[in-house]
ZATIGU-854141 format. One record per residue: chain; residue in one letter; x, y, z of N, C-alpha, C in turn. Coordinates in pm, 1 decimal, m for minus. Layout:
BEGIN
<chain = A&resn = a&n_X = X&n_Y = Y&n_Z = Z&ca_X = X&ca_Y = Y&ca_Z = Z&c_X = X&c_Y = Y&c_Z = Z>
...
REM end
This chain:
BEGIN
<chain = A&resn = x&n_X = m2715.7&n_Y = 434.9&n_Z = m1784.0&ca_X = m2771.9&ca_Y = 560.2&ca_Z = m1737.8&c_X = m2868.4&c_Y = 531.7&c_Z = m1623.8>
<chain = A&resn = x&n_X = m2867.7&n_Y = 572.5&n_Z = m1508.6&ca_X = m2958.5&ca_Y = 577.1&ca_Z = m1431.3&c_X = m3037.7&c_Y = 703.8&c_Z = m1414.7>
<chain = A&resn = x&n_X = m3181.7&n_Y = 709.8&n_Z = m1416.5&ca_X = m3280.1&ca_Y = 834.0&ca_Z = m1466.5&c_X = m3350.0&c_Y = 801.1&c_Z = m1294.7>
<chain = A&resn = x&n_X = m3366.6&n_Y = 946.6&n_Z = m1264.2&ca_X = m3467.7&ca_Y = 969.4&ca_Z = m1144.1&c_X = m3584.4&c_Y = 1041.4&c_Z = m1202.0>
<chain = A&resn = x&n_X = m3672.9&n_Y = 1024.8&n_Z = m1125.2&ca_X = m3821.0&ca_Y = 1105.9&ca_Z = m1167.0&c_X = m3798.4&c_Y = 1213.8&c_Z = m1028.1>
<chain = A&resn = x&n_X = m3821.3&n_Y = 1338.3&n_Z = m1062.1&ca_X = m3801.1&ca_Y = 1444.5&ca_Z = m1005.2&c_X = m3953.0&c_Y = 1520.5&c_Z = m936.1>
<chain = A&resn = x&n_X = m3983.6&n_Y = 1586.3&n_Z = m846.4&ca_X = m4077.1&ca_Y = 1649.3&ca_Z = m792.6&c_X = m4015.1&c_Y = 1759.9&c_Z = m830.2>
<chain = A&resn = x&n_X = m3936.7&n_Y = 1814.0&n_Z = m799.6&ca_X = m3862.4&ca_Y = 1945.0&ca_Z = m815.2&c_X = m3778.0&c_Y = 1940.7&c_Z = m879.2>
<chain = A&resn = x&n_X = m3717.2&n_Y = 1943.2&n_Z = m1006.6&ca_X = m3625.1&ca_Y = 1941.4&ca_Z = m1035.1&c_X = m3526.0&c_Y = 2050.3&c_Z = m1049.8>
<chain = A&resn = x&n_X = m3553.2&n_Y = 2179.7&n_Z = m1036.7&ca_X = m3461.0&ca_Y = 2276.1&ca_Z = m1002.0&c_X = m3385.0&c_Y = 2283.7&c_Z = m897.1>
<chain = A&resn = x&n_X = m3457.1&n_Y = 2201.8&n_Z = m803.1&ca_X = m3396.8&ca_Y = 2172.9&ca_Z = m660.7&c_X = m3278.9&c_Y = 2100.6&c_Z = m661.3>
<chain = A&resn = x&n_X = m3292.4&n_Y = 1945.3&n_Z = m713.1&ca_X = m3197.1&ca_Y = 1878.1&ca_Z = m711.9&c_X = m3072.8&c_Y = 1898.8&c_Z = m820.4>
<chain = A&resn = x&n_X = m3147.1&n_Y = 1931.6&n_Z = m918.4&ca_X = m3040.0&ca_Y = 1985.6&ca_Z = m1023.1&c_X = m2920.7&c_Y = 2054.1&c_Z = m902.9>
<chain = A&resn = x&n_X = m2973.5&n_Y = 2175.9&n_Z = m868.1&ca_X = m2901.2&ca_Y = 2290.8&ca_Z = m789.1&c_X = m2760.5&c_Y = 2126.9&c_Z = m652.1>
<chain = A&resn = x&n_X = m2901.1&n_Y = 2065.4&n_Z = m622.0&ca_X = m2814.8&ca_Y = 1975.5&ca_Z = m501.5&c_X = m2722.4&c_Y = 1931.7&c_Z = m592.0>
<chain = A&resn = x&n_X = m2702.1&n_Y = 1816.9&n_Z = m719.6&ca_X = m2638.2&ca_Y = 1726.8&ca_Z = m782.5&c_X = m2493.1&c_Y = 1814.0&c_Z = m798.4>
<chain = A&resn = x&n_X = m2566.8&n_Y = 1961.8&n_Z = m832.1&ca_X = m2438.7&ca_Y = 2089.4&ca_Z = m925.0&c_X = m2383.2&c_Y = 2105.8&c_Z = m765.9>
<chain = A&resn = x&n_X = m2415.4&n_Y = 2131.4&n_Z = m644.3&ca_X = m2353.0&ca_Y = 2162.4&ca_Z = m533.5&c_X = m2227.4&c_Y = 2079.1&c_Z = m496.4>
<chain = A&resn = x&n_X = m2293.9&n_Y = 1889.8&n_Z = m520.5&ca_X = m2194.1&ca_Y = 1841.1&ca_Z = m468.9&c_X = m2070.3&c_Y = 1830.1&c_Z = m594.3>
<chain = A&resn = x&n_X = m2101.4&n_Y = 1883.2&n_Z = m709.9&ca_X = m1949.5&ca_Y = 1931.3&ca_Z = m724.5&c_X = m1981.4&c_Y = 1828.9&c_Z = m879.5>
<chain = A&resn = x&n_X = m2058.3&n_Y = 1753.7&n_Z = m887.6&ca_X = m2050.1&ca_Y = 1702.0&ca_Z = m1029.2&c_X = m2101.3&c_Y = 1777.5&c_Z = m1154.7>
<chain = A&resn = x&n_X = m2022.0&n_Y = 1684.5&n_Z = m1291.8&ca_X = m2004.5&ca_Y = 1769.5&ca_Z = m1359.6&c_X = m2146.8&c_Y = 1770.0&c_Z = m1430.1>
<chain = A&resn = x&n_X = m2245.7&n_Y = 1884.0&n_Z = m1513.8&ca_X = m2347.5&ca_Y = 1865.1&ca_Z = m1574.2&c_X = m2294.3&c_Y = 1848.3&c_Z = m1703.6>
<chain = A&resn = x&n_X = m2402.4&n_Y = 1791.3&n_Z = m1784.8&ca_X = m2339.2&ca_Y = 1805.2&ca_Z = m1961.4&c_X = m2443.5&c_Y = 1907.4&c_Z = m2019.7>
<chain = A&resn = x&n_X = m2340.9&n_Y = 1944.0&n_Z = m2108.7&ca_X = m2378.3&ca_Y = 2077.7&ca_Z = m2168.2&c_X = m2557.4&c_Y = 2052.9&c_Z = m2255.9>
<chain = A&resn = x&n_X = m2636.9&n_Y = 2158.3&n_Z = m2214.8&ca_X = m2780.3&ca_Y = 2145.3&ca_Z = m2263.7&c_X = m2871.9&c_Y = 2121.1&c_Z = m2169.5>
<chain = A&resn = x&n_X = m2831.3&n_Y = 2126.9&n_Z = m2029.7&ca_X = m2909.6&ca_Y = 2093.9&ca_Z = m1917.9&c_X = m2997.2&c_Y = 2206.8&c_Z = m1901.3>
<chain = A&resn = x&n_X = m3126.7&n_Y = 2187.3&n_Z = m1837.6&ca_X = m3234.4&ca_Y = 2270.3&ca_Z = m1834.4&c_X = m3288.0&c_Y = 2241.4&c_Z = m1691.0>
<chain = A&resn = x&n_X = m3330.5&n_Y = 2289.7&n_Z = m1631.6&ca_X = m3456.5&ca_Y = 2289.9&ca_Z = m1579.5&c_X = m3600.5&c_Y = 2181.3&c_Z = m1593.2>
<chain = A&resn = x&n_X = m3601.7&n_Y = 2185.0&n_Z = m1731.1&ca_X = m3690.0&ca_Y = 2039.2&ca_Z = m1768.5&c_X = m3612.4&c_Y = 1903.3&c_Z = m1822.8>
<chain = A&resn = x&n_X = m3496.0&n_Y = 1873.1&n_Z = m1804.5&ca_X = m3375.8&ca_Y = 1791.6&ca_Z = m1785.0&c_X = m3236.7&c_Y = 1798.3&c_Z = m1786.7>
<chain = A&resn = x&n_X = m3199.2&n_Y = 1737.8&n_Z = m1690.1&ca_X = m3065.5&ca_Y = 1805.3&ca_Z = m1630.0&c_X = m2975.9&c_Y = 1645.9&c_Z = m1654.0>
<chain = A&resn = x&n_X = m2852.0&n_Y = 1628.2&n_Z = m1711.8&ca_X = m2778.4&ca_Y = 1509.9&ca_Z = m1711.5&c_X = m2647.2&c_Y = 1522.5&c_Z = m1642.4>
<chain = A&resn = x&n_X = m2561.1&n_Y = 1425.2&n_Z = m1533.8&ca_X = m2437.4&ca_Y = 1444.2&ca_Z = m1461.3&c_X = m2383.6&c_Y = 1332.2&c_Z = m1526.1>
<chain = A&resn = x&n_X = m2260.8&n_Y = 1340.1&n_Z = m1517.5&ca_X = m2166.0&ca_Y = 1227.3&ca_Z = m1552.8&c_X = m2104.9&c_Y = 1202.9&c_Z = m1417.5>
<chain = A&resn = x&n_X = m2110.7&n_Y = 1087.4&n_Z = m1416.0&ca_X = m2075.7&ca_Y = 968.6&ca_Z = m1346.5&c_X = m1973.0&c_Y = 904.2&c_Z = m1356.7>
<chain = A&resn = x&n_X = m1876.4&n_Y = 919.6&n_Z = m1397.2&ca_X = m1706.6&ca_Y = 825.5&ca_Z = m1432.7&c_X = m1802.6&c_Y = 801.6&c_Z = m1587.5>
<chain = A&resn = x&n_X = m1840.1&n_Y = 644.6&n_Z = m1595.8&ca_X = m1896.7&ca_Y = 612.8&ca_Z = m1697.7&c_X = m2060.5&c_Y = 582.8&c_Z = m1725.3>
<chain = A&resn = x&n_X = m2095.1&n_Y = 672.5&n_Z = m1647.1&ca_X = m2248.5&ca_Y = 634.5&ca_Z = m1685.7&c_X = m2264.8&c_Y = 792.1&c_Z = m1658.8>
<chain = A&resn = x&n_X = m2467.4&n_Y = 823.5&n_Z = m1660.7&ca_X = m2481.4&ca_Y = 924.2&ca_Z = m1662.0&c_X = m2655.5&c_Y = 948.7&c_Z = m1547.7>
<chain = A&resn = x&n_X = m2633.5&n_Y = 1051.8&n_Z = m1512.6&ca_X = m2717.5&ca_Y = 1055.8&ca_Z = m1405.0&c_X = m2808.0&c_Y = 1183.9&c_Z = m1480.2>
<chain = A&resn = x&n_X = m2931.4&n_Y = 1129.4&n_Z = m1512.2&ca_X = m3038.4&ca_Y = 1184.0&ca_Z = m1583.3&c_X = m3206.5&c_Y = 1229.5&c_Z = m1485.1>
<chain = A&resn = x&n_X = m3150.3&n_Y = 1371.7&n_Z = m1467.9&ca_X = m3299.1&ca_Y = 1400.4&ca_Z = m1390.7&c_X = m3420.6&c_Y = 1455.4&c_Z = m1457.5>
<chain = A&resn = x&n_X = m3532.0&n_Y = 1434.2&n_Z = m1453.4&ca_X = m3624.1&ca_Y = 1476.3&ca_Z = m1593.9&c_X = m3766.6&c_Y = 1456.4&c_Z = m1466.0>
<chain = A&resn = x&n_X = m3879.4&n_Y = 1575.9&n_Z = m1441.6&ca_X = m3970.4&ca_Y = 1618.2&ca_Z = m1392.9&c_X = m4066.4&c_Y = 1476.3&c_Z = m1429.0>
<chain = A&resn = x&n_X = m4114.8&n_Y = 1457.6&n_Z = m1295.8&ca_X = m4265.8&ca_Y = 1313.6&ca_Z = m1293.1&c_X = m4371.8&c_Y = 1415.9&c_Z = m1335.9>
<chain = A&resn = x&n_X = m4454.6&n_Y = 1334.5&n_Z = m1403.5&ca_X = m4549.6&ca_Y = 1345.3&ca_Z = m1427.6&c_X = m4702.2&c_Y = 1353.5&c_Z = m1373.4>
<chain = A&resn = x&n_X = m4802.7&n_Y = 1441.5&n_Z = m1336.3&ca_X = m4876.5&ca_Y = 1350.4&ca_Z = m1256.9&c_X = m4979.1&c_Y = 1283.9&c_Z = m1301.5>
<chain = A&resn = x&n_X = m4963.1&n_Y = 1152.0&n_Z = m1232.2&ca_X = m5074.8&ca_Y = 1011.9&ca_Z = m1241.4&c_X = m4961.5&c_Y = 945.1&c_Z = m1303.3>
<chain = A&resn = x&n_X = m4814.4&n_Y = 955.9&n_Z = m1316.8&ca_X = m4725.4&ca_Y = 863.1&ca_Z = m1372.1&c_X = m4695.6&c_Y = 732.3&c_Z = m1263.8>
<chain = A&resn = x&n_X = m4713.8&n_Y = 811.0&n_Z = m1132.2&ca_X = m4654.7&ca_Y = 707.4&ca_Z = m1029.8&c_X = m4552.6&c_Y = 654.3&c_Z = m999.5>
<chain = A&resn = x&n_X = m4434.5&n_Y = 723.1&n_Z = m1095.4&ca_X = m4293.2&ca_Y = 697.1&ca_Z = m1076.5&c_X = m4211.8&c_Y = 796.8&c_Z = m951.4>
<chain = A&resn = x&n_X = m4296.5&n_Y = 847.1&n_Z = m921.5&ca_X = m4219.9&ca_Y = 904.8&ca_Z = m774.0&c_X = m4304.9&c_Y = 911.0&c_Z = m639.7>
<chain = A&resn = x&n_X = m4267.0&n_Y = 850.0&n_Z = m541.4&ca_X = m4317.8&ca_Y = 870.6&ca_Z = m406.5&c_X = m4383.8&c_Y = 945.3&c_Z = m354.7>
<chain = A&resn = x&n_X = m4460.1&n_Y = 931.7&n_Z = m349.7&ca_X = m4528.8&ca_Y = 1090.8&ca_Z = m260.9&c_X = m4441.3&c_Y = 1112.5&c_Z = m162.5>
<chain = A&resn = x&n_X = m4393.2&n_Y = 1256.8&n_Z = m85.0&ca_X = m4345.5&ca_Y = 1320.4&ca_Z = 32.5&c_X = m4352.5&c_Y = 1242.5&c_Z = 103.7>
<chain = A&resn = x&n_X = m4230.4&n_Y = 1186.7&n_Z = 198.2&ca_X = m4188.6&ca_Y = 1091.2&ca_Z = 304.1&c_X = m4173.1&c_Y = 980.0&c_Z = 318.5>
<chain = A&resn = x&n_X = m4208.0&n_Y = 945.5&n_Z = 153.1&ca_X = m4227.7&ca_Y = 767.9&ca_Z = 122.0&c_X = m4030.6&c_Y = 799.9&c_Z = 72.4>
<chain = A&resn = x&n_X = m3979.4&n_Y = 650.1&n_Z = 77.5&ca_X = m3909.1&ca_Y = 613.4&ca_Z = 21.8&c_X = m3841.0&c_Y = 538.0&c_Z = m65.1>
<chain = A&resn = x&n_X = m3794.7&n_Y = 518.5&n_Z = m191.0&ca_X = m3759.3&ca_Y = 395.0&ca_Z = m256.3&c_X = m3661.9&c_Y = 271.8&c_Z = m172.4>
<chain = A&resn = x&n_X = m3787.2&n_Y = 201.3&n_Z = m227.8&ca_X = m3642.3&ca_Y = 107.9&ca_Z = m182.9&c_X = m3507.3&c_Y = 37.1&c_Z = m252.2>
<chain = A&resn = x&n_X = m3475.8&n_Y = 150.7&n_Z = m344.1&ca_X = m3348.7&ca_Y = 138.5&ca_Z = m441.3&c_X = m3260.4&c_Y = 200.4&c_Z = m367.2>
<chain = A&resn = x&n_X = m3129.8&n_Y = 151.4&n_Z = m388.2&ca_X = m3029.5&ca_Y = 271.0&ca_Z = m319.8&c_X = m2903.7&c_Y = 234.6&c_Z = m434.0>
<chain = A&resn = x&n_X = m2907.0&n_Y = 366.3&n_Z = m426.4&ca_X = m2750.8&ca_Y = 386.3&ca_Z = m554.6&c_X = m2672.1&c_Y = 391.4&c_Z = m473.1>
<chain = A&resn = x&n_X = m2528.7&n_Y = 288.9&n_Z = m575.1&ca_X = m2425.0&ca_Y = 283.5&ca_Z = m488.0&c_X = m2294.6&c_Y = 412.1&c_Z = m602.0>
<chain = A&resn = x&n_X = m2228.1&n_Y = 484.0&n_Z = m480.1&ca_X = m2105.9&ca_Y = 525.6&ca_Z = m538.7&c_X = m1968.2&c_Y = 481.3&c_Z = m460.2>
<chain = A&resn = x&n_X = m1921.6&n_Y = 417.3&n_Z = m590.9&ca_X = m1789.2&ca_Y = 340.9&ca_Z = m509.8&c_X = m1661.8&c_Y = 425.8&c_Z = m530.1>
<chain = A&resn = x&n_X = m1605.8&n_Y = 455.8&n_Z = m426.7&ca_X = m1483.1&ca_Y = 556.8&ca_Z = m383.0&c_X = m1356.4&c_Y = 476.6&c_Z = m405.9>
<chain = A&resn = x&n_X = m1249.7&n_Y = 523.6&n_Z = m369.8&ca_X = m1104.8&ca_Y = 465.1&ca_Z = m407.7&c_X = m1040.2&c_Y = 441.3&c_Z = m267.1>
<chain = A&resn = x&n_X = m1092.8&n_Y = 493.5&n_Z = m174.4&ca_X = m1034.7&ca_Y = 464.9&ca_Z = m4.3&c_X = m1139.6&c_Y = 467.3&c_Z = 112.7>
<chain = A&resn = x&n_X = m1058.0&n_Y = 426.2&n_Z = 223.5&ca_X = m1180.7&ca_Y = 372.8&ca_Z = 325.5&c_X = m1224.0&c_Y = 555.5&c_Z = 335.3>
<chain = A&resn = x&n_X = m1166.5&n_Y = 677.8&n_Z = 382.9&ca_X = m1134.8&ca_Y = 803.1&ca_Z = 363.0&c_X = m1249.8&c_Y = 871.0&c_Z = 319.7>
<chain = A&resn = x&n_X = m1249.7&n_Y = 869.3&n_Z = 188.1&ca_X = m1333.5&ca_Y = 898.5&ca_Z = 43.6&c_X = m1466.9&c_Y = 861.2&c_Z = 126.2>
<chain = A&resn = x&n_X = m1485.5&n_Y = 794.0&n_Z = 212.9&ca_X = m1640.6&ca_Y = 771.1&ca_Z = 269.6&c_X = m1637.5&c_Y = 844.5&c_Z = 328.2>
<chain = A&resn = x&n_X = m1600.0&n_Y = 884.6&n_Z = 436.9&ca_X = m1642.4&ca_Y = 999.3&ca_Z = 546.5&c_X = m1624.9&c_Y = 1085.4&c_Z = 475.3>
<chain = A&resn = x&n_X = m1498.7&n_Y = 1186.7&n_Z = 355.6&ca_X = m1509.9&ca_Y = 1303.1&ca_Z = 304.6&c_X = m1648.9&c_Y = 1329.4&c_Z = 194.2>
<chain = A&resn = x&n_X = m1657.9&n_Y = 1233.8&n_Z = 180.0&ca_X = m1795.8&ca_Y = 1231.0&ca_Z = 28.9&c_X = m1927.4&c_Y = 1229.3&c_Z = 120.0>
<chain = A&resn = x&n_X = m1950.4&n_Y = 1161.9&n_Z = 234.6&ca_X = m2023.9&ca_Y = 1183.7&ca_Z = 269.8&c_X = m2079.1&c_Y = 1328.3&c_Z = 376.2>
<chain = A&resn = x&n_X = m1906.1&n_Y = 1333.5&n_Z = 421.1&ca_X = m1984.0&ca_Y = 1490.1&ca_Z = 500.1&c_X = m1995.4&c_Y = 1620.3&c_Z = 384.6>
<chain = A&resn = x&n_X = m1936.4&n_Y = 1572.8&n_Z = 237.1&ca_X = m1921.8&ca_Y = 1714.6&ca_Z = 186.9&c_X = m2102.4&c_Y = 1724.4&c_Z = 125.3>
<chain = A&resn = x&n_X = m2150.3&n_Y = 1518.8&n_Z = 114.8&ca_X = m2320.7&ca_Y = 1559.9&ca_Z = 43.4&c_X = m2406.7&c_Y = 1589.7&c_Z = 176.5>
<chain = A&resn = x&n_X = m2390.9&n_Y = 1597.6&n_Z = 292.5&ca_X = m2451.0&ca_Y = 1674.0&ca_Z = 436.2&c_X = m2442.5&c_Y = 1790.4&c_Z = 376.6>
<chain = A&resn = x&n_X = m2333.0&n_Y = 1869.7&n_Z = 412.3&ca_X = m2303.0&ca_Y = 1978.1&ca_Z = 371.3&c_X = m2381.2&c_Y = 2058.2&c_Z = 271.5>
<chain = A&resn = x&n_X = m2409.1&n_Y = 2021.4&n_Z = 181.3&ca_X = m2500.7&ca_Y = 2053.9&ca_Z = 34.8&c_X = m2608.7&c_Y = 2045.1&c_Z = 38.0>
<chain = A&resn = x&n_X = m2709.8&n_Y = 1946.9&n_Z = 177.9&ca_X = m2843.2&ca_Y = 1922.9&ca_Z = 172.0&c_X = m2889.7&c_Y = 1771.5&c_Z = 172.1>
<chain = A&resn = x&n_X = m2780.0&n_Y = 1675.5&n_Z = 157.4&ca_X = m2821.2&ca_Y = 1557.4&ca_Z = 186.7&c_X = m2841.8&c_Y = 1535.0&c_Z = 328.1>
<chain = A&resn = x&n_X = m2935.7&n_Y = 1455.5&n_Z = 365.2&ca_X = m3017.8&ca_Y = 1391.7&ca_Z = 462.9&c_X = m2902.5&c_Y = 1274.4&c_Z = 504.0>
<chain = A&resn = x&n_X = m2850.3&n_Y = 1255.6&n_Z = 660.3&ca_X = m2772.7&ca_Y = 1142.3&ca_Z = 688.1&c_X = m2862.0&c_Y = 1039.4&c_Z = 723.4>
<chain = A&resn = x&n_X = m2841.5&n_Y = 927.0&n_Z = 595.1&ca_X = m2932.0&ca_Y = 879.6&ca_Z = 694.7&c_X = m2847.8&c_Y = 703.9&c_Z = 741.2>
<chain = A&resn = x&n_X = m2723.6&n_Y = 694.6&n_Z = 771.5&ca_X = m2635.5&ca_Y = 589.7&ca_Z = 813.2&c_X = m2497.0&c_Y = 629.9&c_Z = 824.4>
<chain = A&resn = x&n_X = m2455.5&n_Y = 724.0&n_Z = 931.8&ca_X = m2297.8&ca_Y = 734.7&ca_Z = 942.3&c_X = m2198.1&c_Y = 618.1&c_Z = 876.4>
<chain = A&resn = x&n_X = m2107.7&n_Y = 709.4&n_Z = 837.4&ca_X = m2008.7&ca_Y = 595.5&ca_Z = 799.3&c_X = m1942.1&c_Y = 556.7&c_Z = 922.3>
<chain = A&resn = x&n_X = m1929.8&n_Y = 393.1&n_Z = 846.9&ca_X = m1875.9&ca_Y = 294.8&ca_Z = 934.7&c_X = m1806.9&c_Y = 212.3&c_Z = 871.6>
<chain = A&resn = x&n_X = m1738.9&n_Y = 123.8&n_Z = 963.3&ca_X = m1660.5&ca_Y = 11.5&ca_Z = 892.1&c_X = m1749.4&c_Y = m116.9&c_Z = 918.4>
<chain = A&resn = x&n_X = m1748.5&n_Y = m157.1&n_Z = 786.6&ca_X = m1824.1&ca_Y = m301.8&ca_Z = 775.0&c_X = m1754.7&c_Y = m418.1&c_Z = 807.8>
<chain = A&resn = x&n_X = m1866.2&n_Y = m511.6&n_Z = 838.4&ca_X = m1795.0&ca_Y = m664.9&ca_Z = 913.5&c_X = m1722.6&c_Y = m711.2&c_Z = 808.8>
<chain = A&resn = x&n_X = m1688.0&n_Y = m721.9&n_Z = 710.5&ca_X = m1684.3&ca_Y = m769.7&ca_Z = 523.2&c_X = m1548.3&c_Y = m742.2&c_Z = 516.0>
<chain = A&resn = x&n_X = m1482.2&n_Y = m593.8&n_Z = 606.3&ca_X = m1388.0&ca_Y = m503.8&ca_Z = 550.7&c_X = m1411.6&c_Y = m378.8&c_Z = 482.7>
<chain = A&resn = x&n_X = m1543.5&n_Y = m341.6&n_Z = 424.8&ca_X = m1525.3&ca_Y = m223.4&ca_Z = 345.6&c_X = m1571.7&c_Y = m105.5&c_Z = 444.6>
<chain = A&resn = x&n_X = m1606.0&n_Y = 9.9&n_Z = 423.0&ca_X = m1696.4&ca_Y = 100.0&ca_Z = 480.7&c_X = m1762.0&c_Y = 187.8&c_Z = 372.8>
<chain = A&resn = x&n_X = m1850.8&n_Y = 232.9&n_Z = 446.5&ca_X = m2005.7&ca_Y = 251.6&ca_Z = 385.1&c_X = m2023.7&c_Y = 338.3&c_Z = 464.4>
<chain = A&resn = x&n_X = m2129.1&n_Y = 442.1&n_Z = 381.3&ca_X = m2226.7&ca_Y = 597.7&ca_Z = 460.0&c_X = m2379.2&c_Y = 542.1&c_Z = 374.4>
<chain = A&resn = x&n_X = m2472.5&n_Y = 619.7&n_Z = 401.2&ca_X = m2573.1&ca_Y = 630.3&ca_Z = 296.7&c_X = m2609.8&c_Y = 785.4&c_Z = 363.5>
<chain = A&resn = x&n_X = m2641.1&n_Y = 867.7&n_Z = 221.3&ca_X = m2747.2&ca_Y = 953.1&ca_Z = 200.0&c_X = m2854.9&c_Y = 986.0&c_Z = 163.3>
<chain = A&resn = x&n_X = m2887.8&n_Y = 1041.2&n_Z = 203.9&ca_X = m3046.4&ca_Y = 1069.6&ca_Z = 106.9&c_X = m3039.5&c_Y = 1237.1&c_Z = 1.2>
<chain = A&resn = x&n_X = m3071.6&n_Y = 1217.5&n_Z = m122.9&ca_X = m3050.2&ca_Y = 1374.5&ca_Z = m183.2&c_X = m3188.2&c_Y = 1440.2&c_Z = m156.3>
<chain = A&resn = x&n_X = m3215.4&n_Y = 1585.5&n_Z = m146.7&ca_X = m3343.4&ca_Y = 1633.3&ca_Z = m90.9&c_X = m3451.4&c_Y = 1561.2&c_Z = m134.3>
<chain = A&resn = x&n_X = m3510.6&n_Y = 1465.8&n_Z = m191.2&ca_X = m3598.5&ca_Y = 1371.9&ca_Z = m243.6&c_X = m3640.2&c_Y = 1246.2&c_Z = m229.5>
<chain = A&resn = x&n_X = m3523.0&n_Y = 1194.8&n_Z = m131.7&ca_X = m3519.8&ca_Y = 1128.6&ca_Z = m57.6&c_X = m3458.1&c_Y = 949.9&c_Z = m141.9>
<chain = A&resn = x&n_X = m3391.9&n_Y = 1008.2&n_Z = m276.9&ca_X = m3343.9&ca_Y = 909.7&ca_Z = m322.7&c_X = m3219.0&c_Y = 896.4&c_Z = m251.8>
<chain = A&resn = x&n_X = m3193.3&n_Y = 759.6&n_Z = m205.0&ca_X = m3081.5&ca_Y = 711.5&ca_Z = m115.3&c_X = m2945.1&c_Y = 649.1&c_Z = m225.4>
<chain = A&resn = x&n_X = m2895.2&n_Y = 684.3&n_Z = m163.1&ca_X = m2708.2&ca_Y = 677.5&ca_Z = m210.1&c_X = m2647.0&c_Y = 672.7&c_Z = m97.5>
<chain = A&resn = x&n_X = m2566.7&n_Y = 522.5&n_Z = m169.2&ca_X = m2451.2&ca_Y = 434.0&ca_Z = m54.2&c_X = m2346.0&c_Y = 487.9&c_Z = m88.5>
<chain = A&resn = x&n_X = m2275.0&n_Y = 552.0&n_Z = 1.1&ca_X = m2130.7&ca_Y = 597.1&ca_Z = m65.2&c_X = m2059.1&c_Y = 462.4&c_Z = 0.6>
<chain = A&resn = x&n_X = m1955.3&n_Y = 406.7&n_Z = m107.3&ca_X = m1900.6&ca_Y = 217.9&ca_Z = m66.4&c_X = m1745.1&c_Y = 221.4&c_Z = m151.4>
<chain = A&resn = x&n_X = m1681.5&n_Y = 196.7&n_Z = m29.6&ca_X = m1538.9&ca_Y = 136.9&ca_Z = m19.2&c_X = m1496.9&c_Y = m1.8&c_Z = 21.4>
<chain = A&resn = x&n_X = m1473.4&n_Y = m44.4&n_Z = m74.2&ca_X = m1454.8&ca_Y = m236.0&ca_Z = m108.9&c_X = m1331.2&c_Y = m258.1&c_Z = m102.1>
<chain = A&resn = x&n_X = m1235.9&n_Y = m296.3&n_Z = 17.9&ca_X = m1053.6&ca_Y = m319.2&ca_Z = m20.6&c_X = m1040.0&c_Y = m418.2&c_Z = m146.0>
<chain = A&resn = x&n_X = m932.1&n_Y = m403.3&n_Z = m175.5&ca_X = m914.5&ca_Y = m413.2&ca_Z = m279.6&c_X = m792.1&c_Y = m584.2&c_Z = m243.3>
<chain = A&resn = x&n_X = m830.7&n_Y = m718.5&n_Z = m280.9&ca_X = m737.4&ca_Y = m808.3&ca_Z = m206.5&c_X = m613.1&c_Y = m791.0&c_Z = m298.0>
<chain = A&resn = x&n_X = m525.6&n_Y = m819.6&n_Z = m169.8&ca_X = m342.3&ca_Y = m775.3&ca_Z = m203.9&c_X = m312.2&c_Y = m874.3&c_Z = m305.2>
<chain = A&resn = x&n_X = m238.1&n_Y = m838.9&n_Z = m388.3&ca_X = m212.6&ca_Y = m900.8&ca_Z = m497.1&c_X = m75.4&c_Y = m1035.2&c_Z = m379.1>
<chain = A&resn = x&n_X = m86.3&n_Y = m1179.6&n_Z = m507.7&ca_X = 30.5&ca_Y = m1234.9&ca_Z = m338.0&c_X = 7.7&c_Y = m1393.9&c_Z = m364.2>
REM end
């Protein structure tokens, strides 16, 4: 499970539900959970004097990765989380490695790599 500490959490709830993932049933306002293929994406309101979230304009330096099934799946995943309110903050490109990669930011400024890894030919 990966858990964010939220400033707003009605906000992002609303962003997470925009880009199209699914919530699990019992989500609130004072915690909201997405499924993830196999994990689960848990948003739940900071506290204050907890210190688990950035003040405005700071950024983590964590970045979640979501790994796609084609080079494709990067540019469509990434213009559809623009679209919804994510922040661009690294066009997709093709990497020296072979794969390609975008990153976003969701209104909060938690960053997500959207990442396409070829897959070596079986041989």
């Amino acid at each position: 499970m990966v858990v964010l500490s939220t400033r707003d959490l009605p906000a992002l709830r609303r962003f997470y539900d925009a880009l199209g993932w699914t919530e699990l049933p019992g989500g609130s306002d004072e915690l909201a959970r997405f499924r993830m293929g196999e994990l689960i994406l848990a948003l739940y309101p900071a506290t204050p004097g907890e210190g688990a979230t950035p003040p405005a304009g700071d950024h983590s330096a964590m970045t979640l990765v979501i790994s796609v099934a084609t080079a494709a799946e990067v540019d469509s995943a990434f213009a559809g989380a623009v679209h919804v309110g994510a922040e661009a903050v690294s066009q997709p490109q093709d990497q020296s490695w072979g794969g390609r990669s975008a990153v976003i930011a969701d209104p909060e400024g938690n960053r997500w790599e959207i990442l396409w890894v070829p897959r070596p030919s079986g041989g």
